[in-house]
Z-matrix of the N, CA and C atoms (Angstrom, degrees):
N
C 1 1.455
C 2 1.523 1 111.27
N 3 1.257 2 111.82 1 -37.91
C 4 1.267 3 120.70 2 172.11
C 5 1.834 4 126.10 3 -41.61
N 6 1.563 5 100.46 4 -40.49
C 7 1.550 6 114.35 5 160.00
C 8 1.125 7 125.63 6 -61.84
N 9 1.239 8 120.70 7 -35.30
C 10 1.270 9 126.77 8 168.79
C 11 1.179 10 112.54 9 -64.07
N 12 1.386 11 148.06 10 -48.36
C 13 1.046 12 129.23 11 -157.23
C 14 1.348 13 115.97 12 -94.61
N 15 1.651 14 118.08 13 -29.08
C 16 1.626 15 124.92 14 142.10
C 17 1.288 16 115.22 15 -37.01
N 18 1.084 17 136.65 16 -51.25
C 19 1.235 18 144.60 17 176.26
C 20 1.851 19 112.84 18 -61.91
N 21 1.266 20 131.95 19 -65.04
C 22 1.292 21 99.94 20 166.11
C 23 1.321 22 125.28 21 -96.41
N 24 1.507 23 129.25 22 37.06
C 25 1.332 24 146.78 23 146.92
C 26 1.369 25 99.57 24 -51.64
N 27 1.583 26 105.86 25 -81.58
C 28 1.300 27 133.22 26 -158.35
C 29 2.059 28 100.54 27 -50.50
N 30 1.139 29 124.15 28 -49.49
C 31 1.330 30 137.85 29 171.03
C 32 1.616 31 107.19 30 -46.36
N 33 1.137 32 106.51 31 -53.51
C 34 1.445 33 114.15 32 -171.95
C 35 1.724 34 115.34 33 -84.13
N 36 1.679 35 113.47 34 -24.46
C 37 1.596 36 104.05 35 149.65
C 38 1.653 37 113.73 36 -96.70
N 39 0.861 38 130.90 37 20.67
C 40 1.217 39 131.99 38 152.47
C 41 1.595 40 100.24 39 -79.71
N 42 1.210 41 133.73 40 -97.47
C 43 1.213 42 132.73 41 -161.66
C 44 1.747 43 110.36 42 -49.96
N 45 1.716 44 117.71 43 -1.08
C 46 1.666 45 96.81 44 151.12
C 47 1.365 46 85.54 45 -109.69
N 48 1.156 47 165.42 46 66.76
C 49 1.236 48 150.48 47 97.59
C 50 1.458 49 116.39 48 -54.82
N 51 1.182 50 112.25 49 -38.75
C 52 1.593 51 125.75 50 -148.81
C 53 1.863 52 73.53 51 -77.62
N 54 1.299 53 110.55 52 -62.50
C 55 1.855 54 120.76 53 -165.07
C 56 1.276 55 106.32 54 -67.40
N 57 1.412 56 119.44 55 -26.38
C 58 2.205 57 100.63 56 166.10
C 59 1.177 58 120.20 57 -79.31
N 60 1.619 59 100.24 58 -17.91
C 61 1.799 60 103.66 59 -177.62
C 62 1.684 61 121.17 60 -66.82
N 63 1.149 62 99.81 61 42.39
C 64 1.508 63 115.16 62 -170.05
C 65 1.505 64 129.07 63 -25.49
N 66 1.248 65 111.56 64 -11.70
C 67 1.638 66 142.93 65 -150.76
C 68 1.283 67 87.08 66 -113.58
N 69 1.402 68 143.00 67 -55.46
C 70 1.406 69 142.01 68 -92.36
C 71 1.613 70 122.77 69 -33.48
N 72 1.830 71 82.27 70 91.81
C 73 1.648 72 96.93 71 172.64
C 74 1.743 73 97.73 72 -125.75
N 75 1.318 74 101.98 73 40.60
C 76 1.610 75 104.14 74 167.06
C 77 1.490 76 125.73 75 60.16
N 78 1.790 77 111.58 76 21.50
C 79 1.252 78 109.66 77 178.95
C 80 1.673 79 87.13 78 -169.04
N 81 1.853 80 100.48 79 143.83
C 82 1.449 81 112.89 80 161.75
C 83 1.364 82 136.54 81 -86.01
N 84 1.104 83 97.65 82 114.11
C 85 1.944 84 85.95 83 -173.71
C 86 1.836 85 102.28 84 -117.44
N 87 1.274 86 112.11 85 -167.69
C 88 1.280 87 110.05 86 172.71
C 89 1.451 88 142.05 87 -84.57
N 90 1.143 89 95.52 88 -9.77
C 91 1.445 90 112.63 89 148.26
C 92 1.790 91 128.55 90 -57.49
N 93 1.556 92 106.98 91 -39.92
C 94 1.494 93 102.82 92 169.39
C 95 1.093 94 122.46 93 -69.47
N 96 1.817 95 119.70 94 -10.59
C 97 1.233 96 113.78 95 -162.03
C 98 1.952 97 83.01 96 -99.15
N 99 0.848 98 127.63 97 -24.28
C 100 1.109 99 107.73 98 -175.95
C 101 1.616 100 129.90 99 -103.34
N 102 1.671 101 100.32 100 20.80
C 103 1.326 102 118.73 101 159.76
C 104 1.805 103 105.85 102 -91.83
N 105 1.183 104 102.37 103 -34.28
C 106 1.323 105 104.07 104 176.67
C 107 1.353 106 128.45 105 -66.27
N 108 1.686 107 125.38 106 -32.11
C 109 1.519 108 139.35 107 112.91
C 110 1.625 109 107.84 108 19.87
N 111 1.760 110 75.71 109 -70.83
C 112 2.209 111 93.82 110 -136.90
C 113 1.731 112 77.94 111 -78.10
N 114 1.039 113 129.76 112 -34.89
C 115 1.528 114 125.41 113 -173.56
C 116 1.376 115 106.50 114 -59.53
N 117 1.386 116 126.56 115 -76.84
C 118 2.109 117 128.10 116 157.76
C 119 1.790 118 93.45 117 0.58
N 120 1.585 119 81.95 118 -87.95
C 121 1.789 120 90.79 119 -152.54
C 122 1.572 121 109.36 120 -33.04
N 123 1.765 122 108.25 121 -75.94
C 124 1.326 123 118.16 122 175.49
C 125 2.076 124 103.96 123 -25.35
N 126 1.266 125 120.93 124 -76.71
C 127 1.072 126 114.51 125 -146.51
C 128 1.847 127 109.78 126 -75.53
N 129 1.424 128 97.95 127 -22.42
C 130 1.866 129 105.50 128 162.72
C 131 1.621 130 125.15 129 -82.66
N 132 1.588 131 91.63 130 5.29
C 133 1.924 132 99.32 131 -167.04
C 134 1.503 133 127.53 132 59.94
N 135 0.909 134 110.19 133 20.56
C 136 2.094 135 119.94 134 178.66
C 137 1.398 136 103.88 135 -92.05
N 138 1.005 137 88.85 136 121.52
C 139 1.740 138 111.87 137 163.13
C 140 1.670 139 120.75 138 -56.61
N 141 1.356 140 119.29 139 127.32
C 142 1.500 141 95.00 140 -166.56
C 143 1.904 142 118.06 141 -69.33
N 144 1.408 143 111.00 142 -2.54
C 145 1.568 144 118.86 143 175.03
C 146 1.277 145 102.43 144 -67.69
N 147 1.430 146 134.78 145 -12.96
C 148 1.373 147 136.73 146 -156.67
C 149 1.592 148 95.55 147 -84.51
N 150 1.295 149 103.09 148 139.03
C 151 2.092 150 109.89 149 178.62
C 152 1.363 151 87.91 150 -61.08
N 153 1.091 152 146.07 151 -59.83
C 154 1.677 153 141.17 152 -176.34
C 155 1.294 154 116.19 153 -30.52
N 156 1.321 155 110.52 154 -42.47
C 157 1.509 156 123.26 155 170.32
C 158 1.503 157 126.93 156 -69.70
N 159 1.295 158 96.91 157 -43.10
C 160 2.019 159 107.80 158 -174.96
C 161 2.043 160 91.81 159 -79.88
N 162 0.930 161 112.39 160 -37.44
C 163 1.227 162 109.94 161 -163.10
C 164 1.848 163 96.06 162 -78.50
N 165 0.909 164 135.36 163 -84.20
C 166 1.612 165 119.15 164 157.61
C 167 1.884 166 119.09 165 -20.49
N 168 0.536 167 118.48 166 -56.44
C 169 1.719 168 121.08 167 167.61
C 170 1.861 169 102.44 168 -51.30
N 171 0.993 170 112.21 169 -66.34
C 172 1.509 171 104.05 170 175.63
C 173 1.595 172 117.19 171 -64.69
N 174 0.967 173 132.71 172 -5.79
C 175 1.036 174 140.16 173 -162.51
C 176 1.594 175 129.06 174 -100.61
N 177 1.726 176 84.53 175 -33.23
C 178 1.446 177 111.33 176 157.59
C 179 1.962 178 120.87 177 -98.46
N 180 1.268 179 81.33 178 -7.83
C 181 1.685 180 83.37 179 174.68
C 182 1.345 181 105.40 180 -107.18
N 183 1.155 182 136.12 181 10.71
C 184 1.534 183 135.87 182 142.97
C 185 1.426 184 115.32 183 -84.16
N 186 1.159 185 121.13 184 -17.76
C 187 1.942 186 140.62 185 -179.38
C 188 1.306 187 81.16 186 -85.71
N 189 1.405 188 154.36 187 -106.41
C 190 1.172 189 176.99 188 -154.51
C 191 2.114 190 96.85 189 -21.05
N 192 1.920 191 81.85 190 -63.42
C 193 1.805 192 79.56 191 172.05
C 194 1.548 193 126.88 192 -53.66
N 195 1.373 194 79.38 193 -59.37
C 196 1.569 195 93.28 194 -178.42
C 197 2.090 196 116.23 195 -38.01
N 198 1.314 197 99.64 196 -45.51
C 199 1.486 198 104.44 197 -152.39
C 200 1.966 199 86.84 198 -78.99
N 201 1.402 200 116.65 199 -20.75
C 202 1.765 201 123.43 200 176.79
C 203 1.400 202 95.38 201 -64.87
N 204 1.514 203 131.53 202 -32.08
C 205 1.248 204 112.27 203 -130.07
C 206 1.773 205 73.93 204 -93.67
N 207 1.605 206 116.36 205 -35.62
C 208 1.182 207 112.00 206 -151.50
C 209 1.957 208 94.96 207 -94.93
N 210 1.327 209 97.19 208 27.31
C 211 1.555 210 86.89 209 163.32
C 212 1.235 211 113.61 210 -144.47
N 213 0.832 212 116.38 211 40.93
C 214 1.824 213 162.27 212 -176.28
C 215 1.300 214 88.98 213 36.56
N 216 1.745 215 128.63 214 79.00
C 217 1.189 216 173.94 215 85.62
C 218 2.013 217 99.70 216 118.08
N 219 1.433 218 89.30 217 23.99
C 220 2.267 219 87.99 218 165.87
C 221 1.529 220 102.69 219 -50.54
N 222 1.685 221 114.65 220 135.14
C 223 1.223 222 119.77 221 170.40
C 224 1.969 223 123.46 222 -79.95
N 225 1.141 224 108.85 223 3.05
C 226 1.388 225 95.27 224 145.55
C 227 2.027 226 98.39 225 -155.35
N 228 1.949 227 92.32 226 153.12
C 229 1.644 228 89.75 227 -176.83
C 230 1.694 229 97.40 228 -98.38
N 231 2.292 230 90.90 229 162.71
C 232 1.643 231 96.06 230 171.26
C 233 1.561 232 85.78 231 -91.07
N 234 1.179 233 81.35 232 -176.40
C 235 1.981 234 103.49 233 175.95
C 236 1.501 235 112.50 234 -23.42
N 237 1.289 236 80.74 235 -75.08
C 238 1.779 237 117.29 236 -177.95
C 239 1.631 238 101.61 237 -32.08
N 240 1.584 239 101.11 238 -68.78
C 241 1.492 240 93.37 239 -175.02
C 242 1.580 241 133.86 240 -75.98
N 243 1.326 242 99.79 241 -22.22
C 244 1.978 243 114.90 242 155.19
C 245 1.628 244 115.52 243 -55.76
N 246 1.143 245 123.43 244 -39.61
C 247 1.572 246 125.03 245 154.66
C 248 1.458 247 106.35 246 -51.41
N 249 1.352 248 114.15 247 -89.79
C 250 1.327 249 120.56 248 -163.21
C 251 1.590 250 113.48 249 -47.22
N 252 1.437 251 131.76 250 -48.45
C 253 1.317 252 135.75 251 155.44
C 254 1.646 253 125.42 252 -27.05
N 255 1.728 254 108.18 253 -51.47
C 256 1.444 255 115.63 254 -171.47
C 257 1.181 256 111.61 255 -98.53
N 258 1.429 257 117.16 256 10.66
C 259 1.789 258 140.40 257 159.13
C 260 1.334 259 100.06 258 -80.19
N 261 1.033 260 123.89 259 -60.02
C 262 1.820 261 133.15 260 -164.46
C 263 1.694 262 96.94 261 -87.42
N 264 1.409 263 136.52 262 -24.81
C 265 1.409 264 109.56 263 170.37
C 266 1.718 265 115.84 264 -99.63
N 267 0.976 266 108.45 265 -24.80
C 268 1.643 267 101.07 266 150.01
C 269 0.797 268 133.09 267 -53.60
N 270 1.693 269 125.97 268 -30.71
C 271 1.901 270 129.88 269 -169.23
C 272 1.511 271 88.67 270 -94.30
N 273 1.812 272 124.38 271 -17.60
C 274 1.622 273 117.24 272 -165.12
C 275 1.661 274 109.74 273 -120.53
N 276 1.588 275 95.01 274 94.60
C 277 1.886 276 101.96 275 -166.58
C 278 1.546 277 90.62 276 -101.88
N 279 1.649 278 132.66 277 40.65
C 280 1.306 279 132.74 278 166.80
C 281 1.401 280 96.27 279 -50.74
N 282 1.244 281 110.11 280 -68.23
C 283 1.745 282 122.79 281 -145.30
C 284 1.807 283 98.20 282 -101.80
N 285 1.074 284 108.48 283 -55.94
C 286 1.628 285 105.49 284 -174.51
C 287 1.667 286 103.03 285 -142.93
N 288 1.398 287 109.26 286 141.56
C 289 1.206 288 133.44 287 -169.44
C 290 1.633 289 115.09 288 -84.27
N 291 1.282 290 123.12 289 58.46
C 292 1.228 291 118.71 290 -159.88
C 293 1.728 292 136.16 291 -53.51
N 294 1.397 293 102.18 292 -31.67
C 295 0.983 294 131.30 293 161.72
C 296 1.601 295 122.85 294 -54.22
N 297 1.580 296 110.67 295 -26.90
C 298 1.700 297 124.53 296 -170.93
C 299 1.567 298 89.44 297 -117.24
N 300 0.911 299 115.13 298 -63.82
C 301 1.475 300 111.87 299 -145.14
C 302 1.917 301 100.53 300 -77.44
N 303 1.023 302 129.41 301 -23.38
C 304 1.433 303 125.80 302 170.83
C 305 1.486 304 101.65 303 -60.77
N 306 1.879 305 126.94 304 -81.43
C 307 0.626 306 126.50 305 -162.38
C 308 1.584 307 132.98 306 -52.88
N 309 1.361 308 106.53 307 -19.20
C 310 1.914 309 116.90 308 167.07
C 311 1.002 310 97.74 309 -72.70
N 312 1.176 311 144.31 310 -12.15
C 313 1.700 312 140.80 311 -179.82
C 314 1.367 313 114.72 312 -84.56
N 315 1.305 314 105.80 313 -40.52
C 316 1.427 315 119.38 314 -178.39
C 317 1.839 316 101.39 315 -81.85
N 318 1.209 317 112.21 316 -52.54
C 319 1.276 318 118.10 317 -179.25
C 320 1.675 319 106.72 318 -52.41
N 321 1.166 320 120.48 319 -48.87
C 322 1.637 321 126.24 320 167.23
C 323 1.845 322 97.34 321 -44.76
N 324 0.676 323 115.59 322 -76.52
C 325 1.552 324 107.87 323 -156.90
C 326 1.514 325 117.95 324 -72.79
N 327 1.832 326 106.98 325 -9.21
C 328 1.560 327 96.35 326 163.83
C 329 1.204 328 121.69 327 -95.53
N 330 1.395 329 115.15 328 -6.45
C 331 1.442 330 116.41 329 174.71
C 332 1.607 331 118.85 330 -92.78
N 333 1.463 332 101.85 331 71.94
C 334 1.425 333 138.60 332 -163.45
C 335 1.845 334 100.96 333 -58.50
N 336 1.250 335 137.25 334 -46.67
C 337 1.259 336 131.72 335 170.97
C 338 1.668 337 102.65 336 -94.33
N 339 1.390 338 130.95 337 23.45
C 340 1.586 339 133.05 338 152.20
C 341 1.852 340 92.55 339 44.17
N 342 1.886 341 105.78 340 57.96
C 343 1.442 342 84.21 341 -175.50
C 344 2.148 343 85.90 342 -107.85
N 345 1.693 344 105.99 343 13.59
C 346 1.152 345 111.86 344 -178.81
C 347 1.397 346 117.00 345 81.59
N 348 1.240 347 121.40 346 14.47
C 349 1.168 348 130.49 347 162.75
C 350 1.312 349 131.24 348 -139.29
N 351 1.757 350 140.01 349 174.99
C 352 1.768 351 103.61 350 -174.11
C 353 1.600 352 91.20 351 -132.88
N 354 1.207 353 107.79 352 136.95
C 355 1.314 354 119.58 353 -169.38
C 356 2.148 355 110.60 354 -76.94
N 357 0.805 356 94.73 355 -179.47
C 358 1.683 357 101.93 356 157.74
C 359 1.332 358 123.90 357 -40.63
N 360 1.877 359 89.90 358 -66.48
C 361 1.605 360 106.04 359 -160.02
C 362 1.589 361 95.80 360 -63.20
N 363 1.620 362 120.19 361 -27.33
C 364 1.351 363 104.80 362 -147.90
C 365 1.574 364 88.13 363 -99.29
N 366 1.287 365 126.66 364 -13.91
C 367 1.923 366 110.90 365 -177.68
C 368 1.452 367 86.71 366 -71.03
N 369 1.686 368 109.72 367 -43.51
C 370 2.133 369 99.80 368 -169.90
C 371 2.008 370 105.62 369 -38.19
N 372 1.016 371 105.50 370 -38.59
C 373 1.682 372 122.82 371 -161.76
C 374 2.072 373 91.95 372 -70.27
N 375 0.722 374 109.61 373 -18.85
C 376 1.863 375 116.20 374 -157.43
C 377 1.356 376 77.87 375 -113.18
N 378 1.332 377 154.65 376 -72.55
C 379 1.486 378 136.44 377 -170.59
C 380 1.582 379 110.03 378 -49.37
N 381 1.880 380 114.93 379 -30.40
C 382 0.989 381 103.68 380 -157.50
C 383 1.705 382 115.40 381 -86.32
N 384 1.348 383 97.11 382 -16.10
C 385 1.399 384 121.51 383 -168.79
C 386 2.008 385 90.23 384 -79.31
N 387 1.299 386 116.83 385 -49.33
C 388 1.621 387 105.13 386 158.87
C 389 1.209 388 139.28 387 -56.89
N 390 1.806 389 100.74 388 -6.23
C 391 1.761 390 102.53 389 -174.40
C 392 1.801 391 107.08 390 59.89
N 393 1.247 392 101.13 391 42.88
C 394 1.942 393 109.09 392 -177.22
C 395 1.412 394 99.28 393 -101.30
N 396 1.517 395 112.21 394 110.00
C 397 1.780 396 109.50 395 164.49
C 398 1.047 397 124.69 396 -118.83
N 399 1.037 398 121.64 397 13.13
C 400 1.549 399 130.34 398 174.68
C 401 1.701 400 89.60 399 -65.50
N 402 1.449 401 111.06 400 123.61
C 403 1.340 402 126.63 401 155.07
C 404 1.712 403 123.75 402 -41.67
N 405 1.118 404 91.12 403 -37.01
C 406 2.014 405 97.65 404 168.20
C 407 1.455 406 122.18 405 -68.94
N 408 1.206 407 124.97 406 -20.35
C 409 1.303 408 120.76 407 -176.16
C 410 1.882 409 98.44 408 -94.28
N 411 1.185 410 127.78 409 1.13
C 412 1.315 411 120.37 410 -170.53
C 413 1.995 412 84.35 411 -102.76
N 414 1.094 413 122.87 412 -57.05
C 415 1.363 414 120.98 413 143.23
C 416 1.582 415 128.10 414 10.62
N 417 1.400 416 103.85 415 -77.73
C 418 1.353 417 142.57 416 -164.94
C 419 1.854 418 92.80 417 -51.69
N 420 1.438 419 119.62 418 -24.65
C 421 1.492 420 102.52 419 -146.60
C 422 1.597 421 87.44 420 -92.09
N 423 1.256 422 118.30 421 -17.77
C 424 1.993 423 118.12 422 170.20
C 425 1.774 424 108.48 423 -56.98
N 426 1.165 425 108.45 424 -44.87
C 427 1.695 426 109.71 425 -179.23
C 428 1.761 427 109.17 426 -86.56
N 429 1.716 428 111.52 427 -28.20
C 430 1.699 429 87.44 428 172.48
C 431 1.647 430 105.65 429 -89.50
N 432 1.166 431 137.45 430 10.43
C 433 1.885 432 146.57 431 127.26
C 434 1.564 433 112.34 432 -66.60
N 435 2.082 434 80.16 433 72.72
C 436 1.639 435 82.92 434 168.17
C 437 1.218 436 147.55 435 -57.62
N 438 1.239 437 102.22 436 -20.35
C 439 1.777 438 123.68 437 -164.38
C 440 1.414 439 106.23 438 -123.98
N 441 1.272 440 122.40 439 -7.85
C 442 1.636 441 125.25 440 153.62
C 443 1.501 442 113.07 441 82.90
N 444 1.623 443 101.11 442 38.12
C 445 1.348 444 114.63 443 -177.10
C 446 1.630 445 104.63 444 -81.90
N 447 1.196 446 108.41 445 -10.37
C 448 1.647 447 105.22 446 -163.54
C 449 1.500 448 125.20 447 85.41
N 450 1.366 449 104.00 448 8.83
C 451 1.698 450 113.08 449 173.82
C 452 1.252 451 105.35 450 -158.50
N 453 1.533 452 99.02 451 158.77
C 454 1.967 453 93.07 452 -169.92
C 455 1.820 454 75.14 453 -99.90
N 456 1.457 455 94.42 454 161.57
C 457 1.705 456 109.66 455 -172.02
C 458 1.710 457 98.72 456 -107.72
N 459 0.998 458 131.48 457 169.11
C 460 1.898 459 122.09 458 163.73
C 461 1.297 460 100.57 459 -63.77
N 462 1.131 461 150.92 460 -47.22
C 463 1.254 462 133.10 461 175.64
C 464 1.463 463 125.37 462 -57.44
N 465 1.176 464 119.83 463 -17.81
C 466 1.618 465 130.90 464 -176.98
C 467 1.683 466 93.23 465 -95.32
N 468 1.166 467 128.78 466 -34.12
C 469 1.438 468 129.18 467 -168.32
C 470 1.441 469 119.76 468 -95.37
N 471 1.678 470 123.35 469 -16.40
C 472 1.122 471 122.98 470 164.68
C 473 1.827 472 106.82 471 -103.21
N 474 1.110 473 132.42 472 -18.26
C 475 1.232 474 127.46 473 155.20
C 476 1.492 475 124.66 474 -69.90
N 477 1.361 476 103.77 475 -12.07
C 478 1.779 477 112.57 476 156.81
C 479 1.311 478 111.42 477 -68.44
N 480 1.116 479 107.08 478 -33.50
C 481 1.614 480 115.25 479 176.90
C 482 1.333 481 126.84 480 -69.97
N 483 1.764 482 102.99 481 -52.04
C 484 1.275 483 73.49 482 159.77
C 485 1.987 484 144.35 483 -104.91
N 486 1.111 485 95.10 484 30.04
C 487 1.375 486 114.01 485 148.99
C 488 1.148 487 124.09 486 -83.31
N 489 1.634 488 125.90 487 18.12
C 490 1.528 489 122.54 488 -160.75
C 491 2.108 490 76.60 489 -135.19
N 492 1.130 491 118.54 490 -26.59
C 493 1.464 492 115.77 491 177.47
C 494 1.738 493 100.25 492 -117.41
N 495 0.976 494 122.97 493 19.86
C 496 1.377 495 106.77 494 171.38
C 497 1.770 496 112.95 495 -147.86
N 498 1.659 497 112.09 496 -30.31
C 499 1.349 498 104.83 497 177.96
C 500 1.614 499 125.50 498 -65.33
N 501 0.934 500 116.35 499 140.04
C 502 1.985 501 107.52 500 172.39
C 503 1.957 502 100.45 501 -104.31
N 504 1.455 503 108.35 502 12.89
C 505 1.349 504 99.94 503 147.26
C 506 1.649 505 141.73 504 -94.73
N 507 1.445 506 99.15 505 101.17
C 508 1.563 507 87.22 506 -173.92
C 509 1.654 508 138.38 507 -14.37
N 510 1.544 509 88.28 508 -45.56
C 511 1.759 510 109.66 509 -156.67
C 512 1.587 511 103.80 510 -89.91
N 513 0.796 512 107.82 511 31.33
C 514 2.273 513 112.65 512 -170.02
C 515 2.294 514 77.98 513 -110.66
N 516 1.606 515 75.01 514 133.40
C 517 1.034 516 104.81 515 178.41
C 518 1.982 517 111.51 516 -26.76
N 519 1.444 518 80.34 517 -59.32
C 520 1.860 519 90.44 518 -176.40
C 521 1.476 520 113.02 519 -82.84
N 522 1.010 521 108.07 520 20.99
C 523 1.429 522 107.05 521 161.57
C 524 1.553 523 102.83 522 -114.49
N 525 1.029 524 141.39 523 -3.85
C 526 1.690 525 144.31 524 145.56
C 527 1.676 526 118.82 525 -55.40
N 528 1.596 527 109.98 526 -35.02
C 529 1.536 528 105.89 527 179.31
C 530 1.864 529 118.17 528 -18.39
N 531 1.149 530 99.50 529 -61.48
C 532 1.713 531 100.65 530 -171.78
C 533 1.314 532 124.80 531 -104.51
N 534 1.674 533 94.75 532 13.13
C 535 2.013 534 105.24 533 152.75
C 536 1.842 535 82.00 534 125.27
N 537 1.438 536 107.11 535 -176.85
C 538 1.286 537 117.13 536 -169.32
C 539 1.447 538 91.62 537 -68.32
N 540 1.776 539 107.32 538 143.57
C 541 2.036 540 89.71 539 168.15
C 542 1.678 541 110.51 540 -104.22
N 543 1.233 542 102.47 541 148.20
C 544 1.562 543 107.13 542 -170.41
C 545 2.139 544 110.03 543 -90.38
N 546 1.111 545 83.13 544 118.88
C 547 1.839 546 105.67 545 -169.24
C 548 1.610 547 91.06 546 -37.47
């Protein structure tokens, strides 16, 4: 069982490898994370003075540390080591909670009318800000609306998460984030 779940781990940070590699020059450095930033703001309209902004910016620059620290601190990772890194800072919530503290960041800035929940239009806006076109991940936002309110809530959207770093079932909501993943 144990293979299995390495196995669609590894599938499922591969395909956000492929989407932080913002550059695609086959490695993450800190620069992608902070095109990915400028992508949020731009495509949610926030100004980067906005707390929505500093608080996502820090949020990923504690992700950014963290994943240096656990790759005994090279300034940008290959594949290999962006897997193995975001294995070891997810399983290591000593210092920062990666799994919690990214996704309220992200969840802050897509919930664009702050009515505390994220609509359609605004997950469409969160695929788009990933450059995600696979037709399945627009899909995906009926199954991460667990309870079929018609909006994913922060609790439905960071427990996607961590089924997106912890499930070895493909088909769990948060393993849809970046479109169906192919076995």
């Amino acid at each position: 069982m144990a293979t299995v779940t390495a196995d669609a781990i590894t599938i499922k940070l591969n395909q956000m490898f492929d989407a932080t590699d913002t550059d695609n020059d086959g490695y993450v450095d800190w620069s992608d994370y902070e095109r990915l930033v400028d992508d949020y703001l731009r495509t949610y309209k926030i100004d980067k003075s906005d707390r929505r902004a500093q608080s996502l910016l820090s949020a990923y620059r504690m992700q950014w540390t963290e994943l240096q620290r656990h790759a005994q601190g090279v300034d940008r990772l290959s594949r290999e080591q962006y897997r193995h890194a975001n294995n070891a800072v997810s399983m290591d919530t000593s210092r920062f909670n990666m799994v919690e503290g990214v996704p309220q960041a992200i969840f802050d800035i897509m919930d664009v009318d702050g009515d505390s929940a994220i609509s359609k239009a605004e997950f469409k806006q969160f695929l788009d800000v990933w450059n995600i076109t696979d037709p399945s991940a627009m899909d995906s936002f009926a199954q991460l609306d667990t309870d079929g309110d018609g909006a994913i809530s922060r609790q439905e959207f960071i427990g996607a998460f961590r089924d997106f770093y912890f499930s070895a079932d493909l088909e769990t909501p948060g393993s849809l984030f970046f479109g169906r993943p192919s076995r």
